[in-house]
Structure formats: structure tokens, C-alpha cells
C-alpha positions in Angstrom: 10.7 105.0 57.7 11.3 104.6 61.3 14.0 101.8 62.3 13.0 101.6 65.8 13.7 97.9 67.2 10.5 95.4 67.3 10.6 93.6 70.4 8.6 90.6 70.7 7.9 87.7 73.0 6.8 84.1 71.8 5.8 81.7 74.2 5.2 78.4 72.3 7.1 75.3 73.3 8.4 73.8 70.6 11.1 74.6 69.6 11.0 73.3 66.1 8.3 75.9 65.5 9.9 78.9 67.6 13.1 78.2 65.3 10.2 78.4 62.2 8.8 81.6 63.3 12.5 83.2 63.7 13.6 82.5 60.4 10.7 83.4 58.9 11.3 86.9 60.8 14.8 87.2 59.6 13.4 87.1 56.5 11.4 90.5 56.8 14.0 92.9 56.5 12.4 94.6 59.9 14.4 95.5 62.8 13.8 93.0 65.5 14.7 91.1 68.8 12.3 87.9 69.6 12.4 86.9 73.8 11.4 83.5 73.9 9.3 82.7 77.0 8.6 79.3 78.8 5.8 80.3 80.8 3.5 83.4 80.4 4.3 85.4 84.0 7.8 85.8 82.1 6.2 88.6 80.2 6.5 90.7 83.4 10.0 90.1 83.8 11.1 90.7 80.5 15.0 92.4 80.4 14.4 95.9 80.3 13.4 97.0 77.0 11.5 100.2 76.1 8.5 98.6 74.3 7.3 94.6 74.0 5.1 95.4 70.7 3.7 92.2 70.2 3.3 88.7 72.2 3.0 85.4 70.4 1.5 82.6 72.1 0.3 79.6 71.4 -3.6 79.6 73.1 -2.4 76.0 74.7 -0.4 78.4 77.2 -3.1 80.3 78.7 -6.1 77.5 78.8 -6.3 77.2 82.0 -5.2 81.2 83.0 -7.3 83.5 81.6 -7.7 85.6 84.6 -3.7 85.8 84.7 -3.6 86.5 80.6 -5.7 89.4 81.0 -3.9 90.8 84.2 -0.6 91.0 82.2 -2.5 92.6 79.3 -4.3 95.2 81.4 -0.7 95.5 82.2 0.5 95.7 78.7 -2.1 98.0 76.9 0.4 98.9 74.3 1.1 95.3 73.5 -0.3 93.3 70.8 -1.6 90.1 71.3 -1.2 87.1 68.7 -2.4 83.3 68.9 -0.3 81.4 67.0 -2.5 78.1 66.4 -2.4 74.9 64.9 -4.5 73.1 66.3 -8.5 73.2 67.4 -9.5 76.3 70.0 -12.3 77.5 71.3 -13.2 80.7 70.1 -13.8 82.1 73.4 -10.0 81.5 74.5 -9.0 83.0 70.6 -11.6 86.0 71.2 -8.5 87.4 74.0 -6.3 88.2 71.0 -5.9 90.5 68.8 -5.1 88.5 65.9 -4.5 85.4 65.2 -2.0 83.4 63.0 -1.9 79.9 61.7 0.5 77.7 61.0 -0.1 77.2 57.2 -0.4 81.0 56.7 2.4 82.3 54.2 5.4 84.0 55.0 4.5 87.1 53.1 1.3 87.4 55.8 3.3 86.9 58.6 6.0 89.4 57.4 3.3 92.1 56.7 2.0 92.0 60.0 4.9 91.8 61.4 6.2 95.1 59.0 2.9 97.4 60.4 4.1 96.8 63.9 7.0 98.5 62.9 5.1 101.7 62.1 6.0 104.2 64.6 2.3 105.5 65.0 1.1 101.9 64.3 -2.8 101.5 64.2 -2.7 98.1 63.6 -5.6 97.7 66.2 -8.2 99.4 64.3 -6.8 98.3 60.8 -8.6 95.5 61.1 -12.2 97.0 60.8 -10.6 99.4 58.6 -12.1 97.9 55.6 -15.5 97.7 56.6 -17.2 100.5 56.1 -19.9 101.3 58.8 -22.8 100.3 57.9 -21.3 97.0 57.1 -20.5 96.5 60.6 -23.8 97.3 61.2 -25.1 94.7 59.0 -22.2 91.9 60.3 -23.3 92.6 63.7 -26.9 91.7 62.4 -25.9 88.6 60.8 -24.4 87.3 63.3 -27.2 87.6 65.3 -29.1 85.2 63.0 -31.1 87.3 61.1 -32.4 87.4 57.3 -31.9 89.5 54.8 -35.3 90.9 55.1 -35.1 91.2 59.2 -31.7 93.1 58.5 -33.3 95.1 55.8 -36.0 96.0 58.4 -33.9 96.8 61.4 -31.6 99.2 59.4 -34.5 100.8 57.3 -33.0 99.8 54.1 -33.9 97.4 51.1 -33.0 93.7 50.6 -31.1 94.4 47.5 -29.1 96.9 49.6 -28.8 94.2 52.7 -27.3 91.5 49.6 -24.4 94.0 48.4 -23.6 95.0 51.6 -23.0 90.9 52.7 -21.3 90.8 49.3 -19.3 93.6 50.2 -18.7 92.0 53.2 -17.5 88.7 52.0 -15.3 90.1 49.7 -13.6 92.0 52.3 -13.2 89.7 54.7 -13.1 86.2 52.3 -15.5 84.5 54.9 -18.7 83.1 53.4 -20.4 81.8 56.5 -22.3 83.0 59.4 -20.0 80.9 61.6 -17.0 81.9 60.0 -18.0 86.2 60.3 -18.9 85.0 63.9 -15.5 84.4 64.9 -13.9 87.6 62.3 -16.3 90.1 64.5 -14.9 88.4 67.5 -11.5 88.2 67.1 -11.8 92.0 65.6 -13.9 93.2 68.6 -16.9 94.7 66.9 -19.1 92.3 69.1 -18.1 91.7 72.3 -18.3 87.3 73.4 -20.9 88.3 76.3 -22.9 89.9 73.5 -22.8 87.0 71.8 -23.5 84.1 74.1 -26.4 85.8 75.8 
């Protein structure tokens, strides 16, 4: 088990819930160092550290600077990016992150994703869509588009009873019921891109 050092970045102003998110962290038995930040061009000039894993922002903190968010992660390609929200956002500004956290999740979810940044060849990236097997993508990406089961059925050459246990399969994976709600899970995960979507 590798014991490298997890060094991560929170920019979220309160500090009530910065001192929240620590001690949950101390709780996780993983090796790390948190760098809290008051505004997000601090990310650049960070102490020197050999690897900032993961950022935690709250999505208030980059309303208004998208253009800058996505400059530091072009920057950053190695990082990953996590909203930390308790409050209403747009999904467009939530669709810049790689994950997102709430504020009611349990400390056992936070800890685990915290744990699989620790992994030394960490995929946590792709271990999102993971689960899914292709051709559930395939049909998400279809769903979300609007279409029935039949249209689905047609597109992918396969039978409506087929299209059903793949949306099962896909509800069960993910726990999301509605079209909305597997809107913003292909989103967030990045198997449709928000141009995609909106056009």
C-alpha cells in the first residue's frame, strides 16, 4: 500500500465547514496535508509540493471565472477537481469538475474518495464510468437525448425488452431514476460533453 502524502487544496470560505472537512479527513487513516486557499489563483502558488492531487472548491468561487478555472486546470492535468456544494448550481458551472460532493454526504463517502486518491496509479477518473458497461453508455447517452424506449431500441438495433434492462441496469448502478437526474451523472462523469447537450 503506497503511503505517499495526499496533498490537497480547499478553497471554501467558511471556515466552520473547512474545519468540518479536516476533521472528517483526520478521520481516514490516509496520509495527508490540506492547503487552504482564499482565492482560486492561489492554486498556482502553492508551497512547493511534488503533487496537488485533488482541489476542493466550493462552485461559489469560480462563478464568475470560468475562463481562469480552466487555465489553472489545463495547468493542473494531474489534479482532481471536486465541488463541494450546498447550495443550488447550475449544472453547467458543476459540469467543470470531476466530482462533486455535498454537504449531507457521509463521512464514509468522503473518506473513500478521499482513500482512491491515495492509490499510487490512481484511476479515479475513469472509475466513474467503470460500472457501466458499454452499451449502457450507449443507451444513457440516448436517454438523455429524450428518446423512448422504442427510438433507443431502434437506433442500437436491439429489442425493447433489452432497451428496459439495460435502463434497469443503469438505475441500479447509478441510483438515479430520472432523465434529469442521468443528465447531470453523464455530465459530471464526461460521457456527453455540455455543448453536446445544449445544442
Amino acid at each position: 500500500m503506497n503511503k505517499r502524502r495526499i496533498n490537497i487544496a480547499v478553497l471554501e470560505p467558511s471556515p466552520i465547514i473547512f474545519e468540518g472537512l479536516s476533521n472528517i479527513f483526520s478521520k481516514s487513516g490516509t496520509y495527508l496535508k490540506l492547503y487552504r486557499i482564499d482565492i482560486l489563483n492561489e492554486i498556482e502558488n502553492l508551497p512547493h509540493i511534488e503533487k496537488l492531487d485533488a482541489v476542493i472548491i466550493n462552485p461559489a468561487q469560480i462563478q464568475n471565472k470560468i475562463k481562469d478555472f480552466n487555465v489553472i486546470k489545463r495547468n493542473n492535468p494531474d489534479t482532481y477537481w471536486i465541488a463541494l456544494v450546498y447550495s443550488f448550481f447550475d449544472n453547467q458551472i458543476l459540469s467543470h469538475f470531476d466530482k462533486t460532493i455535498g454537504i449531507t454526504d457521509s463521512m464514509e463517502f468522503i473518506n473513500e474518495l478521499i482513500n482512491k486518491l491515495g492509490n499510487s496509479d490512481s484511476e479515479i477518473h475513469a472509475a466513474e464510468q467503470e460500472h457501466l458497461t458499454d452499451r449502457e453508455i450507449d443507451v444513457l447517452k440516448l436517454i438523455v437525448k429524450g428518446m423512448s424506449n422504442k427510438e433507443i431500441g431502434d437506433a442500437l438495433n436491439i429489442s425493447i425488452h433489452t432497451v428496459i434492462s439495460h435502463r434497469k441496469n443503469i438505475s441500479q448502478k447509478t441510483g438515479i431514476k430520472s432523465q434529469s437526474g442521468l443528465t447531470i451523472y453523464a455530465i459530471t462523469n464526461k460521457i456527453i460533453l455540455l455543448e453536446d447537450y445544449t445544442n
